[in-house]
C-alpha positions in Angstrom: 125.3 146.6 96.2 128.3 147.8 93.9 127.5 147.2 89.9 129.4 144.6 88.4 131.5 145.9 84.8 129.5 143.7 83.1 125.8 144.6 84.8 123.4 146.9 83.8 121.9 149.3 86.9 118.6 147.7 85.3 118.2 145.2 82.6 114.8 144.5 81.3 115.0 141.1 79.5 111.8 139.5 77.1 109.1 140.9 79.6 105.3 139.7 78.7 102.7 140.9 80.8 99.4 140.6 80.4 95.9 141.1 81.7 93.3 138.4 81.8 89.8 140.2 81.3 86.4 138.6 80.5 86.7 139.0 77.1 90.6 137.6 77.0 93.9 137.6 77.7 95.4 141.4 76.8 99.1 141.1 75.9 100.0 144.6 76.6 103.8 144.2 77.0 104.8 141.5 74.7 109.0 140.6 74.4 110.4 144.1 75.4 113.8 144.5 76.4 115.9 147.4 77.4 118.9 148.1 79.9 119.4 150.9 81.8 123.2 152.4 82.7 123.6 154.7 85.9 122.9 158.5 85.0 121.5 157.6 81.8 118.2 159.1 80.5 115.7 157.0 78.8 112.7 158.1 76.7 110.0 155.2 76.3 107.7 156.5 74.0 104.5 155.5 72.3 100.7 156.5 71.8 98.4 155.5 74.0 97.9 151.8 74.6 101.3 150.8 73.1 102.9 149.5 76.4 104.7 151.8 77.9 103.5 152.5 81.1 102.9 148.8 81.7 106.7 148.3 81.3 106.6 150.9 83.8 104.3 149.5 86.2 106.3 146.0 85.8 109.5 146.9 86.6 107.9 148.7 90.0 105.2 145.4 90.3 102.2 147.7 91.1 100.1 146.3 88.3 96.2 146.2 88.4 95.1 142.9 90.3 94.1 141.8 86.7 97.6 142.3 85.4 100.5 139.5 86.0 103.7 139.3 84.6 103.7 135.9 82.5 107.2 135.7 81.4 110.8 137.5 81.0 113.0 139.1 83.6 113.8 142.5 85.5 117.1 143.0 86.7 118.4 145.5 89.3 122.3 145.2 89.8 121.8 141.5 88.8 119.0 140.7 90.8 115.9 139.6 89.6 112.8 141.8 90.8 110.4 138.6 90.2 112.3 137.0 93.1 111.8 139.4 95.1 109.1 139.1 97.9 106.4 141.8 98.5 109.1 143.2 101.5 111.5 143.1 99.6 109.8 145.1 96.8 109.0 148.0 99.6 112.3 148.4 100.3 112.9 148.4 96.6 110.0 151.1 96.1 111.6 154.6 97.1 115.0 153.6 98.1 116.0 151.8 95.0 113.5 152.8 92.5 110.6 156.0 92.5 108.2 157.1 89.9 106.1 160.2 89.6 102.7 159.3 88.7 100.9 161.2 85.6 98.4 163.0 86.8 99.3 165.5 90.1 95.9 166.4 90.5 94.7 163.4 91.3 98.2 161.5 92.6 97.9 163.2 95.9 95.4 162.3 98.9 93.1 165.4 99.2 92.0 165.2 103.3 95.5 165.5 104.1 98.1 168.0 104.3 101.4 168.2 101.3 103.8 167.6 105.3 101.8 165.1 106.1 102.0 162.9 102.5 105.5 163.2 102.5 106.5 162.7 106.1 105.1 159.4 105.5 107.3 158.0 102.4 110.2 159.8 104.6 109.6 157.7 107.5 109.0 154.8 105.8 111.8 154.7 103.3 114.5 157.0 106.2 115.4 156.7 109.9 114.8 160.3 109.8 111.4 160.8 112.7 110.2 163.8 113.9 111.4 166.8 113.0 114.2 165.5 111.6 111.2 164.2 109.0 110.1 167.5 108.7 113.5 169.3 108.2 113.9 166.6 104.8 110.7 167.0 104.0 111.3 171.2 103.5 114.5 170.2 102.3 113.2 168.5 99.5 110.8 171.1 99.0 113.6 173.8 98.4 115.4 171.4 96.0 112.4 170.9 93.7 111.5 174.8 93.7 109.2 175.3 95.6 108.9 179.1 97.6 108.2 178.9 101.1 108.6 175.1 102.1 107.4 176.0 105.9 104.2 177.2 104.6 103.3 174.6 101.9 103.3 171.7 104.4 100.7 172.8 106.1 98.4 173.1 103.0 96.0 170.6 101.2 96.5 169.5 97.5 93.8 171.4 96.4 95.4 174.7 97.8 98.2 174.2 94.6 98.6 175.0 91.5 99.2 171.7 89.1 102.9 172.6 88.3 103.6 172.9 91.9 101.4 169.5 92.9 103.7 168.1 90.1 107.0 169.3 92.3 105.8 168.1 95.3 105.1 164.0 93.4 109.1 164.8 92.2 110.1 165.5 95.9 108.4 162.7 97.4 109.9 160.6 94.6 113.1 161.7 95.3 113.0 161.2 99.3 115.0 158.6 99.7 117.6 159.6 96.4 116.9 156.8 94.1 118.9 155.1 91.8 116.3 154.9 89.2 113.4 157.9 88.6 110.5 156.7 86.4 108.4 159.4 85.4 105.1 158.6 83.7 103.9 160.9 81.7 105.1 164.0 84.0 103.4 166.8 81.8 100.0 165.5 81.5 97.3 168.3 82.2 99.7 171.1 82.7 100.6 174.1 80.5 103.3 174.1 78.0 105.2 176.6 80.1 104.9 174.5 83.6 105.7 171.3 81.1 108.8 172.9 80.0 109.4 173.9 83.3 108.8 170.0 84.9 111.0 168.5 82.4 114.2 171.6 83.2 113.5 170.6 86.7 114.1 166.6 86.0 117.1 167.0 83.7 118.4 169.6 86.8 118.2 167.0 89.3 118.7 164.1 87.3 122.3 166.1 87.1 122.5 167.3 90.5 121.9 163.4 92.0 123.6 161.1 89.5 120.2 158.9 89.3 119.0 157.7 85.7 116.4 158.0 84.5 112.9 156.6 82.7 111.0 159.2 81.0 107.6 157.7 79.5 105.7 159.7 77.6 103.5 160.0 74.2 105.6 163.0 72.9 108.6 162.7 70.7 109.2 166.7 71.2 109.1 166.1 74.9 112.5 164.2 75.0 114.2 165.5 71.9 116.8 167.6 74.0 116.3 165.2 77.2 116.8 161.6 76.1 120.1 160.1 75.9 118.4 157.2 74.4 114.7 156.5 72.8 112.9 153.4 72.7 109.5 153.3 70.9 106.8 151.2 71.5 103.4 150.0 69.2 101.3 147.5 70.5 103.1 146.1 73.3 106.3 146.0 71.6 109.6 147.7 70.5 109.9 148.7 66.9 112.3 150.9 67.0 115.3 152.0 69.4 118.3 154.0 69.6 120.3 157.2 70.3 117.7 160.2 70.3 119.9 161.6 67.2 119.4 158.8 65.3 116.0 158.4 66.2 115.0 161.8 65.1 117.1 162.8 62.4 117.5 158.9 61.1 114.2 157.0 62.0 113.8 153.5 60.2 110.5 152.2 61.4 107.2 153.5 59.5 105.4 154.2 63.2 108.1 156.3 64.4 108.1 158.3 60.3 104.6 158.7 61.3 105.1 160.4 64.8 107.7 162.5 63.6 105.6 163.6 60.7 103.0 164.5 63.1 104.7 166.9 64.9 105.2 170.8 64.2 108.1 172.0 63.0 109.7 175.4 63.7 112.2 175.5 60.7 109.4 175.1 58.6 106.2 176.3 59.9 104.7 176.4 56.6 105.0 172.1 56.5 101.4 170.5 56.5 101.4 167.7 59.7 100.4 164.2 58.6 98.5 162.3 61.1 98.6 158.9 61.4 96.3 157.1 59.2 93.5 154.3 61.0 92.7 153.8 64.8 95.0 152.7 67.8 95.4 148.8 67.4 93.1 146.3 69.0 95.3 144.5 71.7 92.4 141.5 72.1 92.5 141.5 68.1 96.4 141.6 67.2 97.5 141.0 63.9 99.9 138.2 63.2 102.4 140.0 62.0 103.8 143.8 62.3 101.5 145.4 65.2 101.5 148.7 63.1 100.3 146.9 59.5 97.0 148.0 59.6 98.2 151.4 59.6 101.2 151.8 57.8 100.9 152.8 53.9 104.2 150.7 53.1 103.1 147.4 54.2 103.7 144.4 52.2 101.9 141.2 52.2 104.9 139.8 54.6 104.1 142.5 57.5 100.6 141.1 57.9 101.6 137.3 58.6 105.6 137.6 60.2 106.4 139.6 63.0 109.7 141.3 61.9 113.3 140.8 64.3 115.1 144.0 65.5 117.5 145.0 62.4 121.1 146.0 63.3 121.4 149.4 61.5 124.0 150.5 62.7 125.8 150.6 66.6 123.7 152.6 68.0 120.0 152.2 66.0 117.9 149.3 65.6 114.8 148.8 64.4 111.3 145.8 63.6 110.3 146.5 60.3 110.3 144.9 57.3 111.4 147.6 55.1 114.5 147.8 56.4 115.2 143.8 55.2 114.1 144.9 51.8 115.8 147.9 51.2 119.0 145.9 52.4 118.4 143.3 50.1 117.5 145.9 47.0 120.9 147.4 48.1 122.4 143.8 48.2 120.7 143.3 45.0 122.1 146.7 43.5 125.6 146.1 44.4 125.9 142.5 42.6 
């Protein structure tokens, strides 16, 4: 289906999911929107709990059987995703859409065989059978990096390394050459020299095949040089969002001052790191204001009763928080 001028390759719109446990109904994605152009890279980032890899899950519909989207839209090309019917969402899964789960270790089956794992997502997603299965399946083995394809298929999960379990999740994600790649947490329980690795080898292919892209993860210094734009999430919703410049070298919401503040920095070594005061929000217990309130030293008494709107600072940054409206009206102020 061609993309109309006018269409997003994915367009997120006022998504609410929840999931209905004993003790309540957990709002975890709560009014986020996002688009999503072809060959762009997209950083969704948050700490744990926040949201993010619920968006994920939503947009791919592979929720827990106590999570149910509850309101908003997912467009692909103009279609809407929540219209589609569970077929329809397999075709969608692999050809249209892939993600790479975030944890290799435990992503694969362990009683059978790396060929054997992948042969299946080629034959269901391809025409290709037989060996021609097997000839894309070591063909996607050599395009992720990994030496001697022949021999690999014939091995067990446990037989890998975690980097190269990791490579063979982005191969199988990439059998059928997506439009979109979601990848969840990618780096989670390797080294930081197979993370930095992982992430060369997404930006590589992300090149290589013209797919965009959906990078989740908890780390701003994982997407600093990846990102072409950054959304951050607390609490099931956006506060912040924009170009990854402006998000690192101009951030405007006090969660995302916090993360940055958090985070070594190799100009300055010497720079104390300042965690984040308080404990990850409650999500059965949310405040009826500012998600982050609880933990941000700048609140006012507003942030704890009114949930703040998106702020236009500028065309490419926007941003929930209340400080924004008052230093625009003390600037406001200033200049009468």
């Amino acid at each position: 289906m061609a993309i109309n001028m006018h269409e997003y390759l994915l367009d997120v719109q006022d998504l609410h999911t929840s999931f209905f446990t004993d003790s309540g109904e957990v709002q975890a994605v709560n009014g986020v929107s996002f688009h999503l152009d072809p060959g762009e890279i997209l950083g969704i980032v948050g700490e744990s709990g926040s949201g993010k890899s619920v968006t994920a899950y939503s947009i791919m519909r592979i929720l827990a059987d106590t999570g149910r989207i509850v309101g908003g839209k997912i467009l692909y090309k103009g279609d809407d995703l929540a219209s589609y019917s569970e077929k329809q969402m397999q075709r969608f899964r692999g050809k249209c859409c892939s993600i790479i789960f975030q944890d290799p270790m435990t992503s694969l089956n362990p009683v059978f065989t790396i060929g054997s794992q992948m042969r299946e997502a080629v034959v269901l997603h391809t025409e290709k059978r037989g060996e021609e299965a097997t000839a894309r399946v070591i063909e996607l083995l050599e395009l992720v990096g990994i030496n001697e394809p022949k021999k690999r298929i014939k091995q067990y999960p446990f037989e890998l390394s975690g980097g190269m379990r990791q490579r063979v999740m982005i191969a199988m994600a990439l059998a059928c050459e997506p439009d979109i790649l979601i990848a969840d947490e990618p780096t989670t329980a390797l080294d930081v020299t197979i993370q930095a690795q992982i992430l060369e080898l997404i930006q590589e292919l992300q090149k290589k095949l013209g797919m965009a892209v959906i990078l989740v993860t908890h780390d701003l210094g994982v997407i600093a040089n990846m990102c072409d734009n950054v959304v951050v999430m607390y609490g099931g919703r956006i506060c912040e969002r924009g170009t990854a410049r402006e998000i690192f070298y101009h951030p405007r919401h006090e969660y995302t001052k916090g993360l940055l503040r958090s985070i070594p920095n190799v100009n300055n070594m010497k720079t104390k790191l300042v965690p984040i005061s308080g404990t990850p929000i409650n999500m059965l217990c949310m405040p009826k204001g500012c998600a982050f309130c609880t933990r941000c030293d700048a609140a006012m008494k507003i942030c704890l009763t009114e949930v703040p709107e998106e702020l236009e600072i500028n065309e490419e940054h926007r941003a929930a928080c209340w400080m924004n409206v008052k230093e625009a009206f003390e600037e406001g102020g200033d200049s009468e």
